[in-house]
C-alpha positions in Angstrom: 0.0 0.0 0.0 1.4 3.1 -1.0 0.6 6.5 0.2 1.7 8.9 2.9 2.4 6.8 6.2 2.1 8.1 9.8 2.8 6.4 13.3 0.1 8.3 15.7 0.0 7.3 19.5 -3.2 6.0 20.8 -4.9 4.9 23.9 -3.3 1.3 23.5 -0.3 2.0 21.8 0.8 3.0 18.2 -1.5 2.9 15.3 -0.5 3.7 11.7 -2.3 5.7 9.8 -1.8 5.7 5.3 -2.9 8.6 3.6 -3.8 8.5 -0.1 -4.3 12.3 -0.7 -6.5 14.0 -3.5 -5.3 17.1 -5.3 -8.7 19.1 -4.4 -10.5 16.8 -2.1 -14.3 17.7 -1.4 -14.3 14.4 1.9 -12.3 12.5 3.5 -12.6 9.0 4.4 -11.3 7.7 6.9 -11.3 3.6 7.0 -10.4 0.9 9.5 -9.6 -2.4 9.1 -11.6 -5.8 10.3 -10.8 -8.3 12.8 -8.9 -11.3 10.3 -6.7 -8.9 8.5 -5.0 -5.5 7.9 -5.8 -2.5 5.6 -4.1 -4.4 2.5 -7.6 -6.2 2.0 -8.9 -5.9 -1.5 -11.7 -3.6 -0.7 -9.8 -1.2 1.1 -6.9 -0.8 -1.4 -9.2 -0.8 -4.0 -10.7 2.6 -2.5 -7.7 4.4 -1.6 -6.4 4.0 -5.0 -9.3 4.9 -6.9 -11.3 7.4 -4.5 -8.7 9.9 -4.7 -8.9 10.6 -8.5 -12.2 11.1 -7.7 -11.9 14.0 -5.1 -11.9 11.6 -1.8 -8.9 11.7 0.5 -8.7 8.2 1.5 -7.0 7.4 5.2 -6.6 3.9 6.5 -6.0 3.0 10.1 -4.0 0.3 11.1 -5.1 -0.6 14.8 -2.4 -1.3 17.5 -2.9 -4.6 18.1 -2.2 -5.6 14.2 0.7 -2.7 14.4 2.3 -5.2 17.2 1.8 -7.9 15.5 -1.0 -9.8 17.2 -3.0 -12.1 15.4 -6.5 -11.7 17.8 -8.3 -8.3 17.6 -8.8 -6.5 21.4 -11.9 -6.0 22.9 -14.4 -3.4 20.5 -14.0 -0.7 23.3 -10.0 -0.6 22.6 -11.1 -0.1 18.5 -12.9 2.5 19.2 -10.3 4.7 21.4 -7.9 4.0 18.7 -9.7 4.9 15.6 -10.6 8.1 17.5 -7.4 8.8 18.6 -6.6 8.6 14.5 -9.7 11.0 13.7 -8.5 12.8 16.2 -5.1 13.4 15.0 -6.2 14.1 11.1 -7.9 16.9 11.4 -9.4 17.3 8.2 -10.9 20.1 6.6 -13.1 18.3 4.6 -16.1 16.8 5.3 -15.8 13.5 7.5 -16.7 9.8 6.3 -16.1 7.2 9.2 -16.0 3.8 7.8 -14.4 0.2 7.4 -14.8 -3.6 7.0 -16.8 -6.2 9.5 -15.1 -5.4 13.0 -14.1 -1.7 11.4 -17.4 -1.2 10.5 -18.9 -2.1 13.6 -16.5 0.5 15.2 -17.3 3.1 12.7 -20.9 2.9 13.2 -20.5 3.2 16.9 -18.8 6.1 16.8 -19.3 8.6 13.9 -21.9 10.4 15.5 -19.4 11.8 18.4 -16.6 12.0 16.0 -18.7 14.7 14.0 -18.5 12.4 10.7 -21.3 13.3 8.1 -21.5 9.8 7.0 -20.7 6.3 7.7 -19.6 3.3 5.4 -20.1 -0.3 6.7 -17.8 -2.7 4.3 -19.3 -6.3 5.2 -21.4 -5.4 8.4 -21.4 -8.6 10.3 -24.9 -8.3 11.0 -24.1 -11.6 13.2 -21.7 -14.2 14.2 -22.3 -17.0 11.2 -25.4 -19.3 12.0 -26.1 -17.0 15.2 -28.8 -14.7 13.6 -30.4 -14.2 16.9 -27.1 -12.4 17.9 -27.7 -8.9 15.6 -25.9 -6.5 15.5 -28.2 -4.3 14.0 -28.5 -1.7 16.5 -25.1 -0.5 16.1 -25.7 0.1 12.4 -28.9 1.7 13.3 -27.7 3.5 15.8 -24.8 5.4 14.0 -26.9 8.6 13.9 -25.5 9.9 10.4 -26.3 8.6 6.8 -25.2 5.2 6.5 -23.8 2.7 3.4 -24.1 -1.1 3.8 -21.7 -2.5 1.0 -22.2 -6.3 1.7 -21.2 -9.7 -0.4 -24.1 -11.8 -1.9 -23.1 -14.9 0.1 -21.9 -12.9 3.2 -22.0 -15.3 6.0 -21.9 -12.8 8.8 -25.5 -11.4 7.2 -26.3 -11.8 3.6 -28.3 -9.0 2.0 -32.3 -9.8 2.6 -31.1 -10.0 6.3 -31.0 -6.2 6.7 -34.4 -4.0 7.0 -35.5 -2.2 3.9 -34.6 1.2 5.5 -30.9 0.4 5.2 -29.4 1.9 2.4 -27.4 -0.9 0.9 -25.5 -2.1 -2.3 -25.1 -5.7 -3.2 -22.2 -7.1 -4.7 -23.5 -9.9 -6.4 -22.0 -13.5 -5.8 -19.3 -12.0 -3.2 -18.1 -13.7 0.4 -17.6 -11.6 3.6 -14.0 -10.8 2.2 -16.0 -9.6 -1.3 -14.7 -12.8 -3.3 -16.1 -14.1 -5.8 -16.1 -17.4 -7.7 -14.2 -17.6 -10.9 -17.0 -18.3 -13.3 -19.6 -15.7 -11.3 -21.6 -13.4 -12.0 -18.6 -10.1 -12.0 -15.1 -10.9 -11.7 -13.2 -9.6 -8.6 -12.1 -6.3 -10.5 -15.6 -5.6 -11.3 -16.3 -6.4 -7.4 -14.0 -4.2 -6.3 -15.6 -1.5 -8.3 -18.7 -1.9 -7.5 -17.6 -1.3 -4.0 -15.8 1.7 -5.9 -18.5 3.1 -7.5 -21.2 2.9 -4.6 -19.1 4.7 -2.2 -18.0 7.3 -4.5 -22.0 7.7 -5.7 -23.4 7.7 -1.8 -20.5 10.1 -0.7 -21.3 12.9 -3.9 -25.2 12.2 -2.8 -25.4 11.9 0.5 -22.5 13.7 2.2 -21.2 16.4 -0.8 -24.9 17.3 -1.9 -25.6 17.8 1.9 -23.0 20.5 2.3 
């Protein structure tokens, strides 16, 4: 991953923050990572090196435990300290979006409202632990007080698309896993799932979050 990279102290030691800067950026967004892996996934590379053509400053935060080398996430409070302690330090002058994959969306959702974000983006909301439906979620998407997407894969384990209300606003990436695969003979190959995830993010942010300011 390329891009502009920063150390920045947090609550449970160091995080590292990788900024992908636009020429004439109209928002910022700000993206952590989830609980399996780190902010080289597919999804979130795929944004911070197309978003920024498109007048979107993308930053991704590395969380402290995966900076140390840990292989288990900490507890969701800890993600939450950190990934404030990296709003926190960036200080943008742009408009605000919060967002990130499965355990970074959770944490996203939980606190854009108090860090002043104008929206939120939820990469693969685990909606639920897999075959635990009863164990949703779905008050910490709900609860996110600011405009919210759901980007979420087809055959997403961790809550597959008709398990989400109506009110959600959400884009479907047809065929995709809870990583955003897809199988080889699908129905979109994985560049064209990565752009989908592209393409709805960069429409929802001009719509809902630009067209709001």
């Amino acid at each position: 991953m390329s891009g502009v990279e920063r150390m920045i102290a947090t609550p449970y030691g160091e995080g590292r923050l990788v900024t992908r800067r636009s020429k004439s950026p109209f928002a910022t967004l700000l993206l952590s990572h989830g609980a399996g892996g780190g902010i080289g996934a597919g999804d979130l590379d795929a944004l911070a090196r197309d978003l920024p053509r498109q007048g979107i400053t993308v930053v991704l935060f590395e969380q402290p435990w995966r900076v140390a080398g840990r292989k288990v996430a900490t507890a969701p409070p800890t993600l939450d300290d950190a990934l404030t302690a990296a709003a926190d330090f960036m200080r943008v002058r742009t408009p605000l979006v919060v967002g990130g994959r499965s355990a970074g969306a959770r944490s996203a959702a939980r606190t854009a409202k108090r860090l002043g974000a104008q929206g939120c983006l939820a990469l693969s909301f685990p909606l639920h632990p897999p075959g635990r439906p009863e164990k949703s979620r779905l008050g910490e998407l709900t609860g996110a007080g600011v405009p919210t997407l759901v980007v979420q894969g087809e055959r997403d384990m961790f809550g597959r698309p008709d398990e989400f209300p109506a009110h959600v606003d959400l884009c479907v990436v047809p065929g995709a896993d809870h990583s955003f695969k897809v199988p080889k003979r699908g129905a979109v190959s994985q560049d064209e799932a990565h752009g989908i995830v592209v393409e709805s993010t960069l429409e929802w942010i001009v719509r809902e979050v630009a067209g709001n300011q």
